[in-house]
C-alpha positions in Angstrom: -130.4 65.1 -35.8 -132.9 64.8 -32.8 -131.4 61.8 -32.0 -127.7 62.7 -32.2 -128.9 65.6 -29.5 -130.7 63.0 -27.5 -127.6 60.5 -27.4 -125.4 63.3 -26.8 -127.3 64.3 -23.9 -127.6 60.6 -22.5 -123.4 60.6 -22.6 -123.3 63.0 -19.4 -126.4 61.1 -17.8 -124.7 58.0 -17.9 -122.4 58.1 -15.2 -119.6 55.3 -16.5 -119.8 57.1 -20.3 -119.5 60.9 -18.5 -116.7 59.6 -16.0 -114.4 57.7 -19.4 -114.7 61.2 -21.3 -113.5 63.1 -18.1 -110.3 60.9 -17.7 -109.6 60.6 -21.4 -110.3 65.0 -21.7 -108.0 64.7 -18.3 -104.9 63.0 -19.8 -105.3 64.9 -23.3 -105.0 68.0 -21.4 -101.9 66.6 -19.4 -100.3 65.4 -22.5 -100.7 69.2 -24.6 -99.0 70.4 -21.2 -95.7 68.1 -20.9 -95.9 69.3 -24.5 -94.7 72.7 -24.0 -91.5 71.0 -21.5 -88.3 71.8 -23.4 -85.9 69.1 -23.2 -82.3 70.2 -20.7 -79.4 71.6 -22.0 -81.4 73.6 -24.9 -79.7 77.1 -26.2 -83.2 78.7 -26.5 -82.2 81.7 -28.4 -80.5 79.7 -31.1 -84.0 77.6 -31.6 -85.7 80.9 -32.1 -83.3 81.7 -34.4 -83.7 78.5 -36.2 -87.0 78.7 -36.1 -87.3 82.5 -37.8 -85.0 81.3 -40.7 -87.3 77.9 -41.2 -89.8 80.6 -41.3 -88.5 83.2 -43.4 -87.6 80.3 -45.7 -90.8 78.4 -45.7 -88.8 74.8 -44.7 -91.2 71.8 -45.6 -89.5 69.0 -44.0 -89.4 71.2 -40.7 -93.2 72.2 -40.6 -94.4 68.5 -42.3 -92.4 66.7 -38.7 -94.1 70.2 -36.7 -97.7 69.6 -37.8 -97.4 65.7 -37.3 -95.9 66.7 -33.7 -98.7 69.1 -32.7 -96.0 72.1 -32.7 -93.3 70.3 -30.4 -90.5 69.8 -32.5 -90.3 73.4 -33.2 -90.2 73.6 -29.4 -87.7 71.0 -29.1 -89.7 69.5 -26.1 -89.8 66.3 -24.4 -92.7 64.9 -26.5 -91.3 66.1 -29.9 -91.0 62.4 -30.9 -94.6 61.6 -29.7 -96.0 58.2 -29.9 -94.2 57.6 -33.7 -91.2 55.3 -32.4 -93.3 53.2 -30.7 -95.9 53.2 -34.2 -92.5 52.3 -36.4 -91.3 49.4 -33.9 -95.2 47.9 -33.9 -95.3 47.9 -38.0 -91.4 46.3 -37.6 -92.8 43.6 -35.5 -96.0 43.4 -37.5 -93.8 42.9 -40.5 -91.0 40.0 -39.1 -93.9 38.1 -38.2 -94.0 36.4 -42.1 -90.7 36.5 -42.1 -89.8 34.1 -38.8 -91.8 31.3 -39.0 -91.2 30.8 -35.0 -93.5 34.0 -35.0 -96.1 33.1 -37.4 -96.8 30.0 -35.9 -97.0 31.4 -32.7 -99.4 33.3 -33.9 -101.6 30.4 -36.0 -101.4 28.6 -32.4 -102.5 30.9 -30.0 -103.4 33.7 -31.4 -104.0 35.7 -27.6 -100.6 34.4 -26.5 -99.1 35.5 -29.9 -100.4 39.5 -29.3 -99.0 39.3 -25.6 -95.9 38.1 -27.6 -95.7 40.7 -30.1 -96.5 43.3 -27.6 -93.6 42.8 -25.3 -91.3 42.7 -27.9 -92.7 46.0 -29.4 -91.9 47.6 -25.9 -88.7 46.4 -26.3 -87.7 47.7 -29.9 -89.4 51.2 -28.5 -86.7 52.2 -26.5 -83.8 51.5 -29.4 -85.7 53.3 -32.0 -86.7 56.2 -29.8 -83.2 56.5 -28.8 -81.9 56.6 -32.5 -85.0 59.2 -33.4 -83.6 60.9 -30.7 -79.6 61.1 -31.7 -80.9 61.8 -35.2 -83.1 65.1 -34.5 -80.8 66.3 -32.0 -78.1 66.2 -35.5 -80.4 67.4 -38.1 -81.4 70.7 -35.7 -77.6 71.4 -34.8 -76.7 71.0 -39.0 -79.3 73.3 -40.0 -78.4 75.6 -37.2 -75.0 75.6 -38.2 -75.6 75.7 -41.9 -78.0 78.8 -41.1 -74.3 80.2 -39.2 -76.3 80.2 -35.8 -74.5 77.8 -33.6 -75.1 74.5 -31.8 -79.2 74.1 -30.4 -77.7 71.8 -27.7 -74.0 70.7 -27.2 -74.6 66.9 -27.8 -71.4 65.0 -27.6 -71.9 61.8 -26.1 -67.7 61.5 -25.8 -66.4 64.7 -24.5 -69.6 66.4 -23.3 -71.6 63.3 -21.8 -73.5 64.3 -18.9 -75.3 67.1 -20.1 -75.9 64.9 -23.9 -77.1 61.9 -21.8 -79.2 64.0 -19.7 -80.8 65.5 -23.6 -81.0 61.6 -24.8 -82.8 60.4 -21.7 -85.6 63.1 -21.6 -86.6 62.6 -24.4 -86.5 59.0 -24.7 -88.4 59.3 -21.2 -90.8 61.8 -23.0 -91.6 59.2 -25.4 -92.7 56.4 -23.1 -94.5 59.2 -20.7 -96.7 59.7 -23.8 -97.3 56.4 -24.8 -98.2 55.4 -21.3 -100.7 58.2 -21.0 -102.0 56.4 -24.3 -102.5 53.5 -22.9 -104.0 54.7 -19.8 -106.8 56.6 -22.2 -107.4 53.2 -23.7 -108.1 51.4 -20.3 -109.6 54.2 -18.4 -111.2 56.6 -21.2 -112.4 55.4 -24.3 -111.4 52.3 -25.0 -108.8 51.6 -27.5 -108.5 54.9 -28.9 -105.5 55.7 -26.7 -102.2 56.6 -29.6 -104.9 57.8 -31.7 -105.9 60.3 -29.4 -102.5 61.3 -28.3 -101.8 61.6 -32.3 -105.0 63.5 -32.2 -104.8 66.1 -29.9 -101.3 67.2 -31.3 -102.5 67.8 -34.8 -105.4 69.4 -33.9 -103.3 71.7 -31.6 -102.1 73.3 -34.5 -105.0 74.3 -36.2 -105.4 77.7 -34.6 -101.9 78.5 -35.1 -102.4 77.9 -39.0 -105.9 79.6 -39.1 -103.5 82.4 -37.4 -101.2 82.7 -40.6 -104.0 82.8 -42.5 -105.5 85.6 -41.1 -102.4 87.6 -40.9 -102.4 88.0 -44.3 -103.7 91.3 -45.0 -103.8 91.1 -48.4 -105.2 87.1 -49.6 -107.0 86.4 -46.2 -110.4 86.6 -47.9 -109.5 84.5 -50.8 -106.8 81.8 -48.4 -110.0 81.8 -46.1 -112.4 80.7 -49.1 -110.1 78.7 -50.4 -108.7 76.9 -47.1 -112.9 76.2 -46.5 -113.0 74.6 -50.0 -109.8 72.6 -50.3 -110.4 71.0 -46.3 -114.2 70.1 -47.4 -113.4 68.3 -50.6 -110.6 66.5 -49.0 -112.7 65.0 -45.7 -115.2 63.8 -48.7 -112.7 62.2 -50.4 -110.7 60.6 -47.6 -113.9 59.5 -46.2 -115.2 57.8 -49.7 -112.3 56.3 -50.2 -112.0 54.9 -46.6 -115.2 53.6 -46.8 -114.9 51.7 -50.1 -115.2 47.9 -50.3 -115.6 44.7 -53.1 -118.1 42.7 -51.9 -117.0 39.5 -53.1 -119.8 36.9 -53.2 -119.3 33.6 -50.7 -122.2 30.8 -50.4 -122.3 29.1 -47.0 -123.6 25.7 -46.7 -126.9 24.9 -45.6 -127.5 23.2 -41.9 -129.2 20.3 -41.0 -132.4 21.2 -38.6 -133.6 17.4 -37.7 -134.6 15.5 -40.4 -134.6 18.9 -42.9 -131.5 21.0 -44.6 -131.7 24.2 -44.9 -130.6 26.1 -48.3 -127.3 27.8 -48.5 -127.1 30.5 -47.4 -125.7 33.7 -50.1 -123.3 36.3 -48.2 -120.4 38.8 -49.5 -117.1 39.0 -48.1 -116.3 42.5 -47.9 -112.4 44.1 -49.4 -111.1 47.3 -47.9 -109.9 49.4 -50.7 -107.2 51.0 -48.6 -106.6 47.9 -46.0 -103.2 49.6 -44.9 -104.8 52.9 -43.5 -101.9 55.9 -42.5 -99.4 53.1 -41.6 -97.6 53.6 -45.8 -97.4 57.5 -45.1 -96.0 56.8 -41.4 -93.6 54.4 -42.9 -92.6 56.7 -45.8 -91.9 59.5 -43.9 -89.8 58.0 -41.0 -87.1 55.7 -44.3 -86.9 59.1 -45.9 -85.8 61.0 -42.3 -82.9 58.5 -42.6 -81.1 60.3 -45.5 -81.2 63.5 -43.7 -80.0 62.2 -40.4 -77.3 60.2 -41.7 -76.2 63.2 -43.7 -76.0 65.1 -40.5 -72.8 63.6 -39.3 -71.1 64.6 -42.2 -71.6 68.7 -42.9 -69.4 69.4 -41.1 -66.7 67.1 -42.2 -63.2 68.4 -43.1 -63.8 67.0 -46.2 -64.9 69.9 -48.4 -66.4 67.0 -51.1 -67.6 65.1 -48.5 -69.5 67.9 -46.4 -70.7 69.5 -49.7 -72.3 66.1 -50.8 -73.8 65.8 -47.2 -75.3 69.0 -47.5 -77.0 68.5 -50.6 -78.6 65.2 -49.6 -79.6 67.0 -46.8 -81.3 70.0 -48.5 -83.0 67.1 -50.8 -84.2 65.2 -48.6 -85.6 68.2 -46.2 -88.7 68.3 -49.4 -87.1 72.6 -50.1 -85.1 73.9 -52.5 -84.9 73.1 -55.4 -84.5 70.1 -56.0 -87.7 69.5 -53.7 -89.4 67.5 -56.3 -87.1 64.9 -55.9 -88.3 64.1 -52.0 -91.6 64.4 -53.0 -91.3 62.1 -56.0 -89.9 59.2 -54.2 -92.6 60.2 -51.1 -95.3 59.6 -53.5 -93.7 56.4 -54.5 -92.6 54.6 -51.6 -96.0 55.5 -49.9 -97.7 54.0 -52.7 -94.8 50.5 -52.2 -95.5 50.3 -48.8 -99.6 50.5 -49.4 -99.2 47.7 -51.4 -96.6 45.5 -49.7 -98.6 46.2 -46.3 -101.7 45.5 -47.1 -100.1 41.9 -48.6 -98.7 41.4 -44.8 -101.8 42.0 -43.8 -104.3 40.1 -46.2 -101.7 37.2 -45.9 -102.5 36.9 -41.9 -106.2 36.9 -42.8 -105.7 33.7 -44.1 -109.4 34.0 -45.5 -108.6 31.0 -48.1 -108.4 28.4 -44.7 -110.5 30.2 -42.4 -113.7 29.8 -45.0 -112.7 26.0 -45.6 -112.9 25.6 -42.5 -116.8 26.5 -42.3 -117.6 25.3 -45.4 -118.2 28.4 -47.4 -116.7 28.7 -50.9 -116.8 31.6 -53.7 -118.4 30.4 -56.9 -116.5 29.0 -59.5 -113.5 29.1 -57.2 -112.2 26.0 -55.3 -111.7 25.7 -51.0 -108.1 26.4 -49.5 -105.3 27.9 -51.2 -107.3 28.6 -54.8 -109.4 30.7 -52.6 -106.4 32.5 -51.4 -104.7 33.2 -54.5 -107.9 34.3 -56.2 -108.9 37.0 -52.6 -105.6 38.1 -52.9 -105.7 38.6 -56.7 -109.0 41.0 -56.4 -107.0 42.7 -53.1 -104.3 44.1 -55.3 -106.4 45.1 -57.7 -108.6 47.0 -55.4 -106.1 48.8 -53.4 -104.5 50.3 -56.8 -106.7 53.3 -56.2 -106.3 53.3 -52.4 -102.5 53.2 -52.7 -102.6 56.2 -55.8 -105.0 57.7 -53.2 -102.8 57.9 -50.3 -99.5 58.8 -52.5 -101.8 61.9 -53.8 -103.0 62.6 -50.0 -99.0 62.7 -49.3 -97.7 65.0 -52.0 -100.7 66.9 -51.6 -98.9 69.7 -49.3 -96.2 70.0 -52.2 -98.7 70.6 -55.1 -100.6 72.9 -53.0 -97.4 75.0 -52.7 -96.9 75.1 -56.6 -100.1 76.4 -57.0 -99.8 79.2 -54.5 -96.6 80.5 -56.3 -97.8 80.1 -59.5 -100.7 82.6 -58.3 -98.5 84.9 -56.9 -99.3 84.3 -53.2 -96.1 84.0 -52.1 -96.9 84.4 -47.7 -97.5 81.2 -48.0 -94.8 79.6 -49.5 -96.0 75.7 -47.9 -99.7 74.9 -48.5 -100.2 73.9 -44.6 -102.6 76.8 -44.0 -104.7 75.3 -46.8 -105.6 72.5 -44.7 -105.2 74.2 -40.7 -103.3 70.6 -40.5 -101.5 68.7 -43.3 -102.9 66.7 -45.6 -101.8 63.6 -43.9 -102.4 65.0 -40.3 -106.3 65.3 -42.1 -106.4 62.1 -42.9 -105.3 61.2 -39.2 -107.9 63.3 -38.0 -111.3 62.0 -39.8 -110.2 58.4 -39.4 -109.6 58.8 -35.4 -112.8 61.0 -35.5 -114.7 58.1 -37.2 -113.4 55.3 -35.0 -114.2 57.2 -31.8 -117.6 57.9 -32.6 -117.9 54.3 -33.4 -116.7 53.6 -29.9 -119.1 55.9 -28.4 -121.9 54.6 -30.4 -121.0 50.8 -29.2 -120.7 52.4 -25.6 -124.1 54.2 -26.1 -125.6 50.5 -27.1 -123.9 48.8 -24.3 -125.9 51.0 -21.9 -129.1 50.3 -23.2 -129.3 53.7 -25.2 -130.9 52.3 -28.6 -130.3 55.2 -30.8 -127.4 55.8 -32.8 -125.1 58.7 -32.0 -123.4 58.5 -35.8 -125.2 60.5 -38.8 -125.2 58.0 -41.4 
């Protein structure tokens, strides 16, 4: 402890360490405030309507995309997409590169040149997939506002109304790249490489005081919500954090080297396995495939159909994670998060390439040949290990959902979505120790940089 207080006080001695916090505080504090800008065109007394009904009746799908938002979606403002389009069209490009060999051996060649490569691209699937993100929330808020009998949130007709719809679509596609630029500027100016992680940061944590608000409110349960919000957010930081931490150490042997006329004896090391490799990228993934049943379904409610816009509606009240059949979302939530852990972490692992790369120096696990024995066996152990990380991260998903049934079935029906329990969901929790964990590490490796030989992490 002495010598986290000591480090902590060489931070604002250190002129270059005190001067990266400033800027990345700075920009944080810029972003939470372009947070709060609604986006033009917006029927403000029809979102508070909205908003009261998601309220009254305790919508999950709306407070799971305001939590991960940091409260702007139920604002409707020009950040209420954040930094998630450009997240989605990195893990598309991530993804392809297996796929086009052009890309992979790009890659394999010049593996600087190949990050430039993928980057650019990246930039240029951002704008596409914000603008779709963009058309689709505009269409889920004006179905649910008209399904709740309130009216249109903003007139968006791209035909007969354009002006005023393009004006809606640019903003917030605009709003988008405005945060994702101040990310980037956090990562060159403030701490380094923490940029979209911050910005995911700061918007989840924003909400914590509102939720500790809700808790409070209650008159009749705070004491026991209170006790029980302390309990539930303690045991699920120790868990995420075990599990985060976890690795197989498998065993490699490194040759010996030859020192003048002598060898030296090889040399025994461990190759260390992440159990869960794929980090939040399966529950990002989940969640944004399962938006596209409800925003699909949008352009059909109102449909003169009567079939046609009842089917819509259902598929759109299923896929929302209320009602009742809410167990359905939640089901297949659980399930793809736990596909996508798996099939991720094989896109991953696969780059590695650990089979070649330990050829190359010589090194080979025992009993196992060089080259692509190696691989087959590293990948073998891989799956097997991130079973529990993938079960792990489906369990961290659905969490929010069980948490709900077990309120109801106590009677504690105020809180009708288990949010509170955590002052941010589940999967905003698990955002929020792993960003925590990498930007201590950055501080620490800043801290050493600087000649400070103490660590600032409490290990």
């Amino acid at each position: 402890m002495k010598s986290t207080w000591s480090a902590l006080r060489f931070l604002w001695k250190s002129e270059d360490i005190r001067r990266m916090l400033l800027v990345t505080l700075g920009l944080l504090v810029i972003y939470r405030l372009a947070a709060n800008v609604p986006v033009p065109g917006i029927d403000f007394a029809a979102l508070a309507s909205l908003r009261a009904s998601f309220a009254a009746q305790g919508g999950n799908f709306f407070n799971f995309l305001d939590l991960l938002s940091g409260g702007t979606v139920s604002r409707f403002s020009l950040l209420s997409m954040g930094v998630y389009p450009y997240i989605t069209a990195q893990i598309i490009i991530q993804l392809l590169v297996p796929i086009i060999p052009q890309l992979q051996r790009r890659m394999e060649e010049n593996p600087t040149e190949g990050r430039k490569l993928m980057e650019r691209w990246t930039y240029y699937l951002v704008v596409p997939m914000a603008t779709l993100s963009a058309i689709g929330q505009i269409n889920i808020f004006n179905s649910f506002a008209l399904q709740a009998q309130i009216g249109y949130i903003i007139n968006f007709d791209l035909i007969n109304n354009f002006l005023p719809s393009f004006t809606a679509l640019t903003a917030m596609v605009a709003g988008t790249m405005f945060a994702i630029w101040l990310g980037e500027l956090i990562s060159e100016y403030g701490i380094r490489g923490q940029g979209l992680s911050l910005i995911i940061f700061a918007g989840i944590v924003s909400q914590m005081p509102t939720n500790l608000g809700a808790i409070l409110a209650d008159e009749q349960n705070r004491i026991w919500l209170l006790l029980m919000t302390i309990v539930v957010v303690i045991a699920t930081i120790f868990v995420i954090v075990y599990i985060q931490q976890g690795r197989r150490h498998v065993p490699v042997m490194y040759p010996g080297r030859r020192m003048g006329n002598r060898m030296s004896m090889p040399v025994k090391a461990s190759l260390p396995l992440m159990v869960n490799m794929a980090g939040m990228i399966p529950l990002i993934f989940a969640s944004a495939l399962l938006q596209f049943p409800t925003i699909l379904s949008s352009w059909f409610i109102n449909n003169e159909n009567q079939q046609v816009a009842q089917f819509a509606l259902n598929v759109s009240n299923t896929f929302s994670g209320s009602g009742a059949n809410a167990w359905v979302y939640w089901l297949l939530y659980f399930f793809m998060v736990v596909l996508f852990a798996f099939f991720y972490t094989d896109v991953l692992f696969s780059q590695q390439n650990y089979g070649e790369n330990l050829k190359r120096v010589g090194a080979q696990i025992p009993g196992v040949n060089r080259g692509a024995p190696t691989q087959k066996y590293l990948t073998r152990v891989q799956r097997r290990i991130t079973l529990p990380g993938a079960l792990f991260l489906g369990l961290i998903a659905i969490l929010p959902y069980l948490l709900s049934l077990l309120l109801q079935s106590i009677g504690i029906g105020s809180l009708t979505s288990s949010a509170g329990l955590f002052l941010v969901s589940s999967s905003g929790l698990l955002i929020v120790v792993g960003v925590v964990r990498d930007t201590f590490s950055t501080i620490d490796a800043e801290l050493k940089l600087h000649g400070y030989q103490d660590s600032i992490l409490v290990r």
